[in-house]
C-alpha positions, -999 to 999 in steps of 0.1 A, spaced: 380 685 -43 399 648 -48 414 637 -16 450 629 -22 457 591 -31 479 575 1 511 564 -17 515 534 7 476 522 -4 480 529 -43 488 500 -61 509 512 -94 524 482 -110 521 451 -134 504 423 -121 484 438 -100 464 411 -85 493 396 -70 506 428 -54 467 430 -40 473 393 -29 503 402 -10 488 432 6 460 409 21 480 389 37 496 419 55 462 428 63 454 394 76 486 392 96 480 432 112 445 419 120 454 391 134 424 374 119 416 337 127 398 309 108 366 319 104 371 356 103 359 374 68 375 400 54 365 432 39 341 432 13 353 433 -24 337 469 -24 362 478 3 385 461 -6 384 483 -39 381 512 -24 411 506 2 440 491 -26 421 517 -56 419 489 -81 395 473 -101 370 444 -92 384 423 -118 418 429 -96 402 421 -64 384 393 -78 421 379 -92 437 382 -61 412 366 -39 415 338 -63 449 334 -57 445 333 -22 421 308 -22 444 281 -46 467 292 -20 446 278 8 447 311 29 411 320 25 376 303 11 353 326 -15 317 323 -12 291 345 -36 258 365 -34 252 399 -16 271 386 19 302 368 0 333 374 -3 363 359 16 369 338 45 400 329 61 405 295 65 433 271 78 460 258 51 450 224 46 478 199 48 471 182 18 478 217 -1 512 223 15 524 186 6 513 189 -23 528 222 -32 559 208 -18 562 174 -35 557 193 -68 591 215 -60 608 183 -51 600 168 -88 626 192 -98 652 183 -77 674 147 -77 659 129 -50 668 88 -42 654 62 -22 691 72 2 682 103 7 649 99 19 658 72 42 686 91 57 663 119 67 639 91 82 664 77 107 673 112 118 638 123 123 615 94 129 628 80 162 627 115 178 592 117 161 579 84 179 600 89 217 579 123 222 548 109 208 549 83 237 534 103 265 508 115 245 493 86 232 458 82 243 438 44 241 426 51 209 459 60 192 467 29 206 440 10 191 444 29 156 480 16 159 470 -18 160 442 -16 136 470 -5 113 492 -30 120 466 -58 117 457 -40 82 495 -45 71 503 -77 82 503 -106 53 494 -131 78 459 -114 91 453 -93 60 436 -96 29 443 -62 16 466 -62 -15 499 -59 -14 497 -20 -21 474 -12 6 497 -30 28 524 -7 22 503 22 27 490 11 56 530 9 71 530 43 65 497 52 82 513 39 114 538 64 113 508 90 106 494 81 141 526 85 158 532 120 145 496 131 152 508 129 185 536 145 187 532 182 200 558 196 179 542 209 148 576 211 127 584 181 134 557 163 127 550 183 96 589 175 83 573 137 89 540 139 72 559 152 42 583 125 39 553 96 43 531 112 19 562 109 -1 563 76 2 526 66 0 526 84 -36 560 87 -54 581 52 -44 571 25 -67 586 -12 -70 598 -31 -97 576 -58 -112 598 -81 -109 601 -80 -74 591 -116 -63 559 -121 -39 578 -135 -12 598 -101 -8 568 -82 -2 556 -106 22 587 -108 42 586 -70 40 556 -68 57 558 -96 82 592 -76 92 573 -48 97 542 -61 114 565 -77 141 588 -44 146 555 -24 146 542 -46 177 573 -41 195 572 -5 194 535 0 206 540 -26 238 571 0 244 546 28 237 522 8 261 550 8 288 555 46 284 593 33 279 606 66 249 637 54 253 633 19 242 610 31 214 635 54 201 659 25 198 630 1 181 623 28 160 663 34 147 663 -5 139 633 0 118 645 29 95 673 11 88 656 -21 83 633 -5 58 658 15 43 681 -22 33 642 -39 20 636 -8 -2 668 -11 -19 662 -44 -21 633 -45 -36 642 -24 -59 627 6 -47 624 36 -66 613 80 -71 585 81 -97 594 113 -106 557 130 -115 542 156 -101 512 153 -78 476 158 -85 444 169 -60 431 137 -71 461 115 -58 458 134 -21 415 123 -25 423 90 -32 449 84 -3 434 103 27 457 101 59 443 86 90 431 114 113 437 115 151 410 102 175 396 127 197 380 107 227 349 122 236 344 137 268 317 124 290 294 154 308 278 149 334 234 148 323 217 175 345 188 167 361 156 190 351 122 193 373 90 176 360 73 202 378 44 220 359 50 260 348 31 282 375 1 302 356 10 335 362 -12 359 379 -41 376 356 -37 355 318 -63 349 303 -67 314 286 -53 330 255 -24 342 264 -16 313 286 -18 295 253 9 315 236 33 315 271 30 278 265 56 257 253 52 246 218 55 207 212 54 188 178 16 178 187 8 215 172 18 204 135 2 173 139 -32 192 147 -30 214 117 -27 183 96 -54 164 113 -77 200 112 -68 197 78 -78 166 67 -111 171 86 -114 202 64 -111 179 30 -134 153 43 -162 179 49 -159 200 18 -191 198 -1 -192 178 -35 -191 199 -65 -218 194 -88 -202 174 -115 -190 143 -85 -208 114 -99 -231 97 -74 -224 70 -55 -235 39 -63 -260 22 -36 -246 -1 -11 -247 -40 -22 -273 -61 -3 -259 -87 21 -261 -120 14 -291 -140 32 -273 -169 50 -286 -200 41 -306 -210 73 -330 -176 65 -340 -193 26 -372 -197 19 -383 -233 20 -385 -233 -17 -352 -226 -22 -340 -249 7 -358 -285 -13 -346 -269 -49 -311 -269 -32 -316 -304 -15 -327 -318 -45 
């Protein structure tokens, strides 16, 4: 007798992988599942939504273009989840913006509302090596210390606000951020007529106001850094425009978020203390043998070493098979010329 079908499980409609697709998301939010969990197998999968494995198979697919979940093959495979990668979500968000009427004004407007808040609650959260990445960075865009062209330089004025926002514990905030430079890094383009000098003044400006705000940061002062960082946005914002700043309107690739990786966060590594272990000799138990003393034993890389060595004593003994030419007979030594018979001495004299 069929058991009937649960309404709430059958999956009726068109386009059924991405109904499936939406269903495992519910499942992964009921489940609560973390990165790392894997879900269901396709096979239950299947049997739990009563599609196809051509519709499973589509839906997991989505998911994974998504960046919800990873899809490994072979008997154990099937679906991981997996943390959205930020890259993704940019990049899924730049590519909505191409189709909306975005300027240089508006960008920069939304910069001096949200970067000095960004930067004032980084500031107690800045550890030595943010503050050392900072002034990498700085050092990196600078015209006067740097050798990097003059597009690495701008990108690496963006990278400084990277670091700040990796600090900051708000994750909204610093997402809205992160959005905004990647922005920048990929879609504002200059005119080519925009004279050397400009750049370089650009930069210089920067370098300077950059300095100022991590010896603020240094001084733990947010307030003051809030302020530096107000007269920077609108310092950029006036350079831009005058350099003839510009949205390339395009959409983005996966290869334009490989080529332009943002700096990462250091993690300082924390020291643990070493703990001591005794030199001391295992005890022999009571009543093993030799044998099985030499199995309780622990094993050392010398072991390999002797099988190798037994080995090659094994070659070097095997007999020679009949067809092994003989060896030829040792060369006689020389006789030293004080043992020559006297004959040979007066032919040699003479």
């Amino acid at each position: 007798m069929d058991t009937p079908k649960s309404p709430s499980l059958a999956i009726r409609q068109l386009k059924r992988p991405d109904l499936v697709a939406q269903e495992i998301k519910r499942l992964i939010t009921e489940k609560n599942l973390s990165p790392g969990d894997r879900l269901p197998r396709e096979s239950e999968l299947q049997a739990q939504f009563q599609v196809s494995k051509g519709t499973i198979r589509e839906a997991l697919k989505s998911l994974e273009v998504q960046g919800l979940i990873t899809i490994s093959t072979g008997p154990s495979g099937g679906g991981t989840v997996v943390e959205v990668p930020l890259d993704r979500t940019l990049q899924f968000m730049q590519n909505y913006l191409f189709f909306q009427e975005v300027t240089i004004d508006d960008i920069y407007t939304v910069r001096q509302m949200l970067e000095p808040e960004l930067a004032a609650g980084a500031v107690p959260h800045l550890t030595e090596a943010d503050f050392d990445a900072l002034e990498h960075s700085i050092a990196c865009c600078d015209p006067t210390q740097s050798s990097e062209d003059l597009v690495s330089q701008r990108r690496e004025d963006v990278n400084f606000h990277d670091i700040l926002a990796a600090a900051n514990p708000n994750p909204f905030l610093r997402f809205t951020c992160e959005l905004i430079n990647e922005m920048i890094r990929q879609l504002i383009v200059f005119a080519n007529r925009t004279p050397q000098s400009e750049h370089r003044r650009f930069g210089e400006a920067n370098a300077r106001i950059h300095r100022d705000i991590v010896q603020a940061a240094r001084e733990r002062d947010a307030v003051k850094v809030h302020a530096l960082m107000q007269q920077h946005m609108r310092d950029a914002a006036s350079s831009v425009k005058r350099m003839k700043g510009r949205i390339q309107g395009r959409l983005i690739l996966d290869a334009d978020s490989l080529r332009s990786p943002r700096p990462q966060r250091a993690v300082q590594p924390v020291e643990k203390p070493a703990m001591a272990v005794p030199r001391t000799a295992p005890k022999k138990a009571a009543g093993t043998t030799p044998r099985t003393a030499a199995k309780m034993a622990p094993r050392t890389t010398a072991r390999p070493a002797a099988k190798t060595t037994a080995k090659a004593v094994a070659k070097t003994n095997a007999k020679p098979t009949a067809k092994a030419a003989p060896k030829a007979p040792p060369k006689a030594p020389a006789t030293p010329p004080s043992v020559r018979p006297a004959a040979a001495r007066k032919r040699a004299a003479s």
